[in-house]
C-alpha positions as CSV (number, residue, x, y, z in Angstrom):
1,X,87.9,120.3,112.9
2,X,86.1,118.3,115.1
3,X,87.2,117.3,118.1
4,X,87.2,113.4,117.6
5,X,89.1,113.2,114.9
6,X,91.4,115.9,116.1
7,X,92.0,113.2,119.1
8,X,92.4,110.0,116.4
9,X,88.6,108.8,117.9
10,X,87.6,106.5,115.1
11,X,84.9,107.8,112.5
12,X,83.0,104.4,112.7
13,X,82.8,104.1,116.5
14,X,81.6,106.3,118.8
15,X,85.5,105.8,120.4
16,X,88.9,105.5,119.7
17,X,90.3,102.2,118.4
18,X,93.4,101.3,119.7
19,X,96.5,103.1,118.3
20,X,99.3,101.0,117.8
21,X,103.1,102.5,117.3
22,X,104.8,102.1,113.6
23,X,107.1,99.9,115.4
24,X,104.4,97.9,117.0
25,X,102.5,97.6,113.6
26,X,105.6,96.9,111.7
27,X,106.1,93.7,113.9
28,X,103.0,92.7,113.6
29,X,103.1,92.9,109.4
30,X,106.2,91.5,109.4
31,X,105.0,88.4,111.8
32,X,102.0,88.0,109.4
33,X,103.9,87.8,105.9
34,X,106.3,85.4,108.4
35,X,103.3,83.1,108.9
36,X,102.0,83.2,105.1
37,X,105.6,82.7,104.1
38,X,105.8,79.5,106.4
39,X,102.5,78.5,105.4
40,X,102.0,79.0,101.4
41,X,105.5,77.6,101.1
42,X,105.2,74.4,102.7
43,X,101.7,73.5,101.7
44,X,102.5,74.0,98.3
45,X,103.3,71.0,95.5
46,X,104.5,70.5,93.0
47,X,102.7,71.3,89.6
48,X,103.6,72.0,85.9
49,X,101.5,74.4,84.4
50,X,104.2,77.0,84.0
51,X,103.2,79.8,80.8
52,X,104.9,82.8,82.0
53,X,107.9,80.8,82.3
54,X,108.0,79.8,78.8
55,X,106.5,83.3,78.2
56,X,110.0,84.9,79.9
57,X,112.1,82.6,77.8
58,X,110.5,84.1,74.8
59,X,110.8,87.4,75.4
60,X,114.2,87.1,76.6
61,X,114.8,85.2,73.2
62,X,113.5,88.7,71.4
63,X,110.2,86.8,70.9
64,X,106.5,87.5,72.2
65,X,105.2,83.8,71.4
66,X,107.1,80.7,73.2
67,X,108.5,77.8,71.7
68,X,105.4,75.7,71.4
69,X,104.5,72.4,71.2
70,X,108.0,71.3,73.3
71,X,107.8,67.2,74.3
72,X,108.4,66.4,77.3
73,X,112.1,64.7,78.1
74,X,113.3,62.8,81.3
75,X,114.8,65.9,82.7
76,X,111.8,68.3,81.5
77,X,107.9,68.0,81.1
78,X,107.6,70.6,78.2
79,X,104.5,72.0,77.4
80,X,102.6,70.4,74.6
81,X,100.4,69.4,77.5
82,X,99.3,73.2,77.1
83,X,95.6,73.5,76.0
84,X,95.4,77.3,76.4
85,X,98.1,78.3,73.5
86,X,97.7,79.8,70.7
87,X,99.9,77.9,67.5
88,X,101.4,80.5,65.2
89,X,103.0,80.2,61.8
90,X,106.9,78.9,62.2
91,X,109.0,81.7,61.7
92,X,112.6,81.7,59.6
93,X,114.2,80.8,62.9
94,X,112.2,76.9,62.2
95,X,110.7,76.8,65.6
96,X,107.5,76.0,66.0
97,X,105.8,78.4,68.5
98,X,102.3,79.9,70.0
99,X,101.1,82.8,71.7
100,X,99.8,82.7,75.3
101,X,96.8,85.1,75.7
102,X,97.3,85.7,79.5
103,X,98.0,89.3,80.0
104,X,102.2,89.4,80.6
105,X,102.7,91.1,83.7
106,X,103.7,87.9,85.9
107,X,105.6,87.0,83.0
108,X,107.9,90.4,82.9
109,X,108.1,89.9,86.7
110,X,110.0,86.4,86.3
111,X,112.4,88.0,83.3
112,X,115.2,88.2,85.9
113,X,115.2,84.8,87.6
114,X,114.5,82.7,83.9
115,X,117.6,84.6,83.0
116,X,119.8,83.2,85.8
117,X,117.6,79.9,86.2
118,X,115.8,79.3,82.5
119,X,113.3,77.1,83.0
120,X,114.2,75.6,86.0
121,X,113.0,78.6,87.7
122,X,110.4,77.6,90.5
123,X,107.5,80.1,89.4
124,X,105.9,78.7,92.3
125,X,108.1,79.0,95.2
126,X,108.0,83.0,93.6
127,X,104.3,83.4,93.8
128,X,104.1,81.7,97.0
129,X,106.6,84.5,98.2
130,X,104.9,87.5,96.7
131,X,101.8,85.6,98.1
132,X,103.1,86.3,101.3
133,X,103.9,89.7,100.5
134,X,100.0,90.5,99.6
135,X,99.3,89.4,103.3
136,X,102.1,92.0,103.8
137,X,100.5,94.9,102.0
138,X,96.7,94.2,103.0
139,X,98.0,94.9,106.7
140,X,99.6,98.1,105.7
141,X,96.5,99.2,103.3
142,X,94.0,98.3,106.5
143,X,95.5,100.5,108.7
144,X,94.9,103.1,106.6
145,X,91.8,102.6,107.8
146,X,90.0,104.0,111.2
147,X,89.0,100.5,112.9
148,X,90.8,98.9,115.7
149,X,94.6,96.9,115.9
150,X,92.6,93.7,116.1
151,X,90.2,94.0,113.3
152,X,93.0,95.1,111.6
153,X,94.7,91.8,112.9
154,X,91.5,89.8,111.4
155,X,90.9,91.2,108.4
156,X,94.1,90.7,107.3
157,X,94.4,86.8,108.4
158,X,90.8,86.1,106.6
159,X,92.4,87.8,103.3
160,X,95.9,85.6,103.9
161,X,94.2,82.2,104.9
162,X,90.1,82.3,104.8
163,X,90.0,83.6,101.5
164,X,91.2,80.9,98.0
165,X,94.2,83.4,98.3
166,X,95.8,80.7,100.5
167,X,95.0,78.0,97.4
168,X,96.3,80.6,94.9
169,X,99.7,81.3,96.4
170,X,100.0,78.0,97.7
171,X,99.7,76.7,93.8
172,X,101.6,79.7,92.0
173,X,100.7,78.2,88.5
174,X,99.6,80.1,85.5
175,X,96.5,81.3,86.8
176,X,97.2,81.8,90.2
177,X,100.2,83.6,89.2
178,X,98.2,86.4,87.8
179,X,95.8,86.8,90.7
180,X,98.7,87.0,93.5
181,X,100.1,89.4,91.4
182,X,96.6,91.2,90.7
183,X,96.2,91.1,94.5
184,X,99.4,92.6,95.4
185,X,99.2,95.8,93.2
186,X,95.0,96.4,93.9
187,X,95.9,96.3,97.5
188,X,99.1,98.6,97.0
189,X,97.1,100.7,94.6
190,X,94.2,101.5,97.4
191,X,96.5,101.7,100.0
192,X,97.9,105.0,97.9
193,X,94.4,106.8,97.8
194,X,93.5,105.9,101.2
195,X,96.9,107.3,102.3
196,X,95.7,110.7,101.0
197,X,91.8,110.3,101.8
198,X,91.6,110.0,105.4
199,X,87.7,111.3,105.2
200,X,86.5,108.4,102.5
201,X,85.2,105.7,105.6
202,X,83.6,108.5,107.4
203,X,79.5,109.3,106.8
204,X,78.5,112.2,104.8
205,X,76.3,112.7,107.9
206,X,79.3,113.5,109.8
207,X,81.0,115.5,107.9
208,X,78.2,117.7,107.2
209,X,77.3,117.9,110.8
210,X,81.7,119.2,111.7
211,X,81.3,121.5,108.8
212,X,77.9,123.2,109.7
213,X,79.8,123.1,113.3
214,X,83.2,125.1,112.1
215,X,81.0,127.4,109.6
216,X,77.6,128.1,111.4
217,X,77.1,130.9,109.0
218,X,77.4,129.0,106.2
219,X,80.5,130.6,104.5
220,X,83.9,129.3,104.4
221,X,87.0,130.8,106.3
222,X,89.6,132.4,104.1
223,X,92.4,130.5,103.8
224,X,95.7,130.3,101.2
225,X,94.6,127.4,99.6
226,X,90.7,128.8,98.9
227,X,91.5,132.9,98.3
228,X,93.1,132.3,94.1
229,X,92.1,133.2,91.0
230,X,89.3,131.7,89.3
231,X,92.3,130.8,86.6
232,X,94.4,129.2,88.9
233,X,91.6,127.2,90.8
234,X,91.0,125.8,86.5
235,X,94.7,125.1,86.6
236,X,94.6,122.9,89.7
237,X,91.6,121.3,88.7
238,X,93.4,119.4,85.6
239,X,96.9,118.9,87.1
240,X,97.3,115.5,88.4
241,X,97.5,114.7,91.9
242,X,100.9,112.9,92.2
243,X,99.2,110.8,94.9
244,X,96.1,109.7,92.7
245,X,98.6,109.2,90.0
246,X,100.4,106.7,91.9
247,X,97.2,104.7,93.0
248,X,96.3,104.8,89.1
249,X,99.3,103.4,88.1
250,X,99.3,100.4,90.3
251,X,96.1,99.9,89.7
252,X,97.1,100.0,85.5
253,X,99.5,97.3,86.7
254,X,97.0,95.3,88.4
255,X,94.7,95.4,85.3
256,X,97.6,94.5,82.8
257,X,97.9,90.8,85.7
258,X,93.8,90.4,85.4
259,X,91.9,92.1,82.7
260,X,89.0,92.4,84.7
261,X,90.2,94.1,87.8
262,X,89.8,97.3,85.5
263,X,85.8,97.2,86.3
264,X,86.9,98.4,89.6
265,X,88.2,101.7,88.3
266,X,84.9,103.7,90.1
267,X,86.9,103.3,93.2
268,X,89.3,105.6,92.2
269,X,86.9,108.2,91.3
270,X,84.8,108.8,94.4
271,X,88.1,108.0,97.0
272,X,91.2,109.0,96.8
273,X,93.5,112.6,97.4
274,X,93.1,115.4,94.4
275,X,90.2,117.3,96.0
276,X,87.0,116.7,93.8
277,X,86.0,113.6,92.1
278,X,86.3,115.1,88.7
279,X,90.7,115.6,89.6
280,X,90.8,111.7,91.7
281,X,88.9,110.3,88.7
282,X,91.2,112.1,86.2
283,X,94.8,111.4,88.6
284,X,94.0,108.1,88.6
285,X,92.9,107.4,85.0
286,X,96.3,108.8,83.8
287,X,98.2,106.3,85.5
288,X,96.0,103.8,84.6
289,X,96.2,104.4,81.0
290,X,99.8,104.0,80.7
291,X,99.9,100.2,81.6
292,X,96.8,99.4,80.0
293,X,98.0,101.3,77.1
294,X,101.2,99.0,76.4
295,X,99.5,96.2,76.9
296,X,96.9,97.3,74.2
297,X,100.1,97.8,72.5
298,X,101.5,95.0,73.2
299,X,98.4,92.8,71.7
300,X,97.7,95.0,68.5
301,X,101.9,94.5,67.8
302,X,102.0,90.6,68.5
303,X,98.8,89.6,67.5
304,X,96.8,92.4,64.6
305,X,94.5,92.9,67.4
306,X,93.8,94.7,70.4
307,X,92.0,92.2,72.2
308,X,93.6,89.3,71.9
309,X,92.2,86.8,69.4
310,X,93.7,83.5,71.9
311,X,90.6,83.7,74.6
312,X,88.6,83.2,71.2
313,X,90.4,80.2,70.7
314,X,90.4,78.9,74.2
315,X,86.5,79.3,74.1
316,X,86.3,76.8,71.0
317,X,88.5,74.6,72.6
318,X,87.5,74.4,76.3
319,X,83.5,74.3,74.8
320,X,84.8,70.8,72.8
321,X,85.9,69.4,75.9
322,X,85.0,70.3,79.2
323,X,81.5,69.5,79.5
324,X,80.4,69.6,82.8
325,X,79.2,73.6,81.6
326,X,76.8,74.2,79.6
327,X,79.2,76.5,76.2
328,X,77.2,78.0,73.8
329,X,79.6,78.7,71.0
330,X,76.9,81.2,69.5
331,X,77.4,83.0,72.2
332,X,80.2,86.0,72.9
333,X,82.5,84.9,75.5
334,X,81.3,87.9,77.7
335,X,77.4,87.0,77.6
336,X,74.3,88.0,79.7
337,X,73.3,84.5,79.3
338,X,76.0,82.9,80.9
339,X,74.9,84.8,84.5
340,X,72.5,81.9,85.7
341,X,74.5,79.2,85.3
342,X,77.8,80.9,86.5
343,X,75.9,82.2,89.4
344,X,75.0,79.2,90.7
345,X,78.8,78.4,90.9
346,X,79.5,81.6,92.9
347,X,77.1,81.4,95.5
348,X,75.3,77.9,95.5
349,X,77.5,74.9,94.5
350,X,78.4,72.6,97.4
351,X,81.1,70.1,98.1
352,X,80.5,66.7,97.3
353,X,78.6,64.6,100.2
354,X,79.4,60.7,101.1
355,X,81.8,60.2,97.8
356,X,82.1,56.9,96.4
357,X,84.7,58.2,93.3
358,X,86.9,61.2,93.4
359,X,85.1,64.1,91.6
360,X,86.0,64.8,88.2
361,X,84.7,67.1,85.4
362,X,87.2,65.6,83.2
363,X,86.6,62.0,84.0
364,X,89.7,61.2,85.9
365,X,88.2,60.0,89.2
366,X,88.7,56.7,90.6
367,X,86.7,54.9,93.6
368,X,86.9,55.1,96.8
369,X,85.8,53.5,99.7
370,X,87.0,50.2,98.4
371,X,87.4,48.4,101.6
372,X,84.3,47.2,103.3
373,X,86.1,48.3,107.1
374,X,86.9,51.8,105.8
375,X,85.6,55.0,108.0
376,X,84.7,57.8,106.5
377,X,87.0,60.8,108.0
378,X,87.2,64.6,106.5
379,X,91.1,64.1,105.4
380,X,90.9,60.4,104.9
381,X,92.0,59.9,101.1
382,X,91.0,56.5,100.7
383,X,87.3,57.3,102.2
384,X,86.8,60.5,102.4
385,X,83.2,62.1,104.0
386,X,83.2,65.4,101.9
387,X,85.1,66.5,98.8
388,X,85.5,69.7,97.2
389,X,83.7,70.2,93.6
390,X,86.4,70.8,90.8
391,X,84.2,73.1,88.9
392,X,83.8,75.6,91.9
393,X,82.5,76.2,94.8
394,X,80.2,79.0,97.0
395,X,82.0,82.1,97.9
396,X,80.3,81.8,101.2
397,X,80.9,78.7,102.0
398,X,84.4,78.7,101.3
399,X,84.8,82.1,103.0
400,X,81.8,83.0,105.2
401,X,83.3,85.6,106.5
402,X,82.3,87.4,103.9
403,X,79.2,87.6,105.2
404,X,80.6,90.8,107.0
405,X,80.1,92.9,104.4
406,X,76.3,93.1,105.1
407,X,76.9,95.5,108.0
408,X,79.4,97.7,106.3
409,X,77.0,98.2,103.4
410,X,73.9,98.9,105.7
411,X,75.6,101.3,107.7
412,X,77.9,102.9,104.8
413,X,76.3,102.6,101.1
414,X,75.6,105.7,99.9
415,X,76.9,107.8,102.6
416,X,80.4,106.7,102.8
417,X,82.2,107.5,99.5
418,X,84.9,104.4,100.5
419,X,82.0,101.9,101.1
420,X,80.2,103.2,98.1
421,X,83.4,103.0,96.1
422,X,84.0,99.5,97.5
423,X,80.8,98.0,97.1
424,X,80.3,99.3,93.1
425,X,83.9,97.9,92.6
426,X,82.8,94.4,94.0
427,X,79.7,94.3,92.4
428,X,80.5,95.8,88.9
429,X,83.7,93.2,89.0
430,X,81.6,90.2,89.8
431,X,79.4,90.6,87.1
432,X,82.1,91.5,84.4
433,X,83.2,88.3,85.5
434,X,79.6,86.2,85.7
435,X,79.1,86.9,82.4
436,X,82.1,85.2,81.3
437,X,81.8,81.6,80.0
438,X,84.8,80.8,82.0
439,X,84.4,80.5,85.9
440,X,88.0,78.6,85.9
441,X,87.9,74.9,86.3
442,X,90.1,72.4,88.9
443,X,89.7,74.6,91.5
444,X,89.1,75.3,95.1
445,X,86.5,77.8,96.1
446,X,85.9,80.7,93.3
447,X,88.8,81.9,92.4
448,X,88.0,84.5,90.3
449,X,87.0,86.2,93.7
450,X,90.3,87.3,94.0
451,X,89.4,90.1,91.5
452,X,87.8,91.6,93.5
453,X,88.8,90.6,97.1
454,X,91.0,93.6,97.9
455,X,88.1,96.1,98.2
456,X,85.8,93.0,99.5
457,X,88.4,93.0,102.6
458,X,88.1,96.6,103.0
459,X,84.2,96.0,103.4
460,X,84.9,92.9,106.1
461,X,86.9,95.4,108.3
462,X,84.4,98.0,108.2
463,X,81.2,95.7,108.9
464,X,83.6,94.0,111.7
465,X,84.5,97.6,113.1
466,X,80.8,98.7,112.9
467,X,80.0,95.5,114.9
468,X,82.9,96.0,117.6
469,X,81.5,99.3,118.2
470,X,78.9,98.9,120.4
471,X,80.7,97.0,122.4
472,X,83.0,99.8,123.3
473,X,79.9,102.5,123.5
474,X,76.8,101.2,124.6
475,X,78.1,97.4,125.8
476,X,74.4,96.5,125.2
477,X,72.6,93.3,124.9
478,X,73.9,91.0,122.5
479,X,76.6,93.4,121.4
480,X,79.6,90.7,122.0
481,X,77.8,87.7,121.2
482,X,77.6,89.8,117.3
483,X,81.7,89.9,117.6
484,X,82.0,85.8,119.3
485,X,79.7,85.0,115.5
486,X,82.3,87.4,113.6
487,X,85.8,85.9,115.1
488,X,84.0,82.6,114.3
489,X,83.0,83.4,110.3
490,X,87.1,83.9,110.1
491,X,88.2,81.0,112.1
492,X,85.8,78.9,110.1
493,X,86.9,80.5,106.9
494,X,89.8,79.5,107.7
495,X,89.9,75.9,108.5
496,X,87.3,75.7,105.0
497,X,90.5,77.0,103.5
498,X,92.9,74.8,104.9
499,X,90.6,71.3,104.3
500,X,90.3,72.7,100.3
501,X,94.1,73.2,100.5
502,X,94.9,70.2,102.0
503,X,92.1,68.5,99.2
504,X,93.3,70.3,96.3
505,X,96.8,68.8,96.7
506,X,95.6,65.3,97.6
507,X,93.7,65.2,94.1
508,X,96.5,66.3,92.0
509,X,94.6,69.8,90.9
C-alpha cells in the first residue's frame, strides 16, 4: 500500500486534507440540515398545487386515480385547477376521477400523514424538511470523499442554497416534491458505493504507479482472497455485492421519484464495491430493477401501458396553451429536435433587464413602474431593476459555481473512474432531459438540474479540491487568488439563489 494513503494523505493533493472526528463532522451535518431547516421553512409560501396528496387519498381509498375534477369550496381549493391529470371513465363507485402520470414515490412517502391529516396535510412544510435532510446526506456522501473539511463545508452549502434546490424545497409542490425526493435517495444511493470504493477519485496513474511499487516483478502476492478455484472465483463473480445492492436500490428509488435520473445508471458500473465492473454494474442493476420494476408494474396495471399514456396527454395540452415554446405535436415528446431550443434555456436565457410589466409566459403580468418618482432597486416589487424569466433560466448564471466542474474533468476524465462515472452521468442525464419538449415552466433557474446535481456536486468538490491543492504544495503564484474566485462562484451562487427565491414568491410562481 502506499504510504500516503496508508497515512489518510489525500489522493487529489499532494497532502493531507484535514481530518475531522465523527463527532466533529456530525456537528457540522447536523448545523447544516439546522440552517436548511430554518431557511427552506421560512422562505417558503404558500401554494396549491398538491397531486401526490390527492394521489395518497386515492390510494388510501384502494384507488390508483384521485377524485378528479373536485371544485373548490371556502374551506378547500380542490383541484380542477389541475391541467396535468389524466380524466378516466367514472367507475360504479360514481366519482368522477383521473390519473396523475407523475411517478408515485413522493406520493407513497405522504401515505402516513394524509392518513392522520387528509388533505390538510402540508406537503410542503414535508418537502421542505426532507429538503433539509438532502443538505444532510450531501455532507455525509462528500466525506466519502478525499478533499478537505472545508470543501467539504462548501460543496455542501452550494448544493443546499446556490443550487434551485433552495427554490425546490422551499416550494415543496408537485414537481419539486419529486426532485427533493430524487435528490435525497441519488445522494444516499452514491454515498453507498463510495462507502465501499475508496480508490474511485484516485488517478489510474497512481494506482498503477503503488501497484508496479508493491509488485516490481509483476506478479501478485498470494493471498486468501486471490489463491481459489477457478469455480469459486465464477461463483463470486455473479453474487451480488450487498453493498452495490444497496446503492442500486436507492438509486431504483430515486428513478421511481424522476424517471430520468435512471440515465445515470453508468455511475454505478465503473464506481462502486463488488470488485470488477462486470459484479458493481450487475449489484447495482439488481437493486435497481426492483423499484423500477413495480413501477412498470404499477403503470401496465392502472393504465394498459407501461409508459404511461398521461405525459402524452400533457404534451397535447401544454402545446395548445403555453406558447412561449416552440411544440411540435409531430414530434415524440423525447425528440432530437427539441435540443436547440431547450438548450438555449439551459445555458443562455437571462433574467429580464429594466422591466416595465411582470414577466409572463401565460399573460398574467401587470406593469410596473407606474409612478413617475419610483427607483429601480433589485427587491423593489413595484419597480424592480431585474426579474427572473418564468420559462427558465442559465444553469450558470443561476449557479456559477458550477463552473468548478471544469478542473475536475481536466484533471480526472478518463483516468478517475469517479469523475468519469460523474461526468457520463451528468452528461447522458442532461441530454435525456434536452430532448424533452418539456424544460418545466414558472420556474426559477433550471430545475430539471436537480437530476442530475448529486453527481454534478461530486464534480464541484473535486475541481475545488484540485484547486486548493497547490495551495498546500507548491503555494505558487496565483494559487489562492484561484481559491478567493472559487469561495466567490458559491457565495454568488448563493445570493442568485436567494434573489430568485425571494422573486419566485413575490410573483406568485
Amino acid at each position: 500500500m502506499d504510504r500516503r494513503v496508508a497515512q489518510g494523505r489525500s489522493p487529489l493533493a499532494s497532502d493531507a486534507p484535514p481530518s475531522s472526528s465523527f463527532v466533529v463532522s456530525f456537528a457540522v451535518g447536523c448545523a447544516l440540515v439546522a440552517i436548511a431547516l430554518v431557511v427552506y421553512t421560512l422562505s417558503h409560501p404558500t401554494r396549491f398545487y398538491n397531486h401526490f396528496e390527492w394521489q395518497a387519498l386515492a390510494f388510501l381509498e384502494g384507488h390508483a386515480a384521485i377524485r378528479f375534477p373536485v371544485e373548490a369550496t371556502p374551506t378547500s381549493p380542490g383541484n380542477a385547477f389541475f391541467q396535468d391529470v389524466l380524466p378516466v371513465p367514472t367507475g360504479a363507485d360514481g366519482i368522477p376521477r383521473g390519473l396523475v402520470p407523475f411517478p408515485p414515490l413522493p406520493a407513497v412517502v405522504l401515505m402516513p400523514f394524509v392518513w392522520l391529516w387528509g388533505l390538510a396535510t402540508n406537503g410542503q412544510l414535508i418537502f421542505a424538511i426532507l429538503g433539509a435532510l438532502d443538505v444532510g446526506i450531501a455532507w455525509w456522501m462528500l466525506g466519502r470523499l478525499p478533499i478537505r473539511t472545508w470543501v467539504r463545508v462548501a460543496t455542501t452549502v452550494f448544493l443546499g442554497f446556490g443550487t434551485v434546490l433552495w427554490y425546490a424545497a422551499q416550494i415543496g409542490t408537485t414537481w419539486y416534491q419529486a426532485h427533493v425526493l430524487a435528490v435525497g435517495l441519488a445522494l444516499a444511493a452514491i454515498g453507498v458505493a463510495l462507502g465501499g470504493d475508496r480508490d474511485a477519485a484516485r488517478s489510474e496513474d497512481d494506482l498503477d504507479d503503488e501497484w508496479a511499487a508493491a509488485y516490481p516483478s509483476g506478479a501478485l502476492e498470494p493471498s486468501a482472497d486471490t489463491v481459489t478455484a477457478r469455480g469459486e472465483l465464477s461463483l463470486a463473480a455473479i453474487v451480488p455485492d450487498p453493498r452495490q445492492f444497496l446503492a442500486g436500490l436507492l438509486f431504483g428509488l430515486a428513478c421511481t421519484s424522476r424517471l430520468t435520473v435512471a440515465f445515470a445508471a453508468p455511475f454505478f458500473v465503473l464506481v462502486g464495491s463488488g470488485g470488477s465492473w462486470q459484479r458493481r454494474g450487475w449489484s447495482a442493476g439488481l437493486g435497481a430493477a426492483i423499484p423500477i420494476g413495480l413501477l412498470l408494474v404499477y403503470n401496465l396495471v392502472t393504465t394498459g401501458h407501461v409508459l404511461h399514456p398521461g405525459y402524452q396527454y400533457l404534451y397535447e395540452l401544454e402545446a395548445g396553451f403555453y406558447l412561449p415554446l416552440d411544440y411540435h405535436l409531430d414530434w415524440q415528446i423525447e425528440d432530437v429536435r427539441y435540443l436547440p431550443q431547450n438548450f438555449g434555456i439551459m445555458f443562455l436565457n437571462g433574467p429580464v433587464w429594466m422591466p416595465t410589466e411582470v414577466p409572463s409566459a401565460l399573460g398574467l403580468g401587470g406593469p410596473l413602474c407606474v409612478d413617475p418618482g419610483a427607483v429601480r432597486g433589485l427587491f423593489n416589487p413595484a419597480c424592480p431593476l431585474v426579474l427572473p424569466k418564468d420559462t427558465g433560466m442559465s444553469i450558470l448564471l443561476t449557479s456559477p459555481a458550477y463552473l468548478l466542474v471544469l478542473p475536475a474533468i481536466r484533471w480526472g476524465f478518463g483516468r478517475s473512474r469517479l469523475v468519469t462515472g460523474a461526468a457520463l452521468a451528468v452528461l447522458i442525464v442532461a441530454l435525456v432531459n434536452l430532448m424533452h419538449f418539456s424544460q418545466g415552466w414558472v420556474q426559477f433557474g433550471y430545475r430539471f438540474s436537480l437530476d442530475f446535481a448529486p453527481w454534478a456536486i461530486l464534480l464541484v468538490a473535486i475541481g475545488l479540491e484540485r484547486i486548493a491543492a497547490p495551495t498546500r504544495r507548491a503555494r505558487r503564484a496565483g494559487a489562492w487568488a484561484l481559491v478567493a474566485l472559487a469561495i466567490v462562484l458559491v457565495a454568488l451562487s448563493v445570493f442568485v439563489n436567494l434573489w430568485g427565491v425571494v422573486w419566485g414568491d413575490v410573483l406568485g410562481w
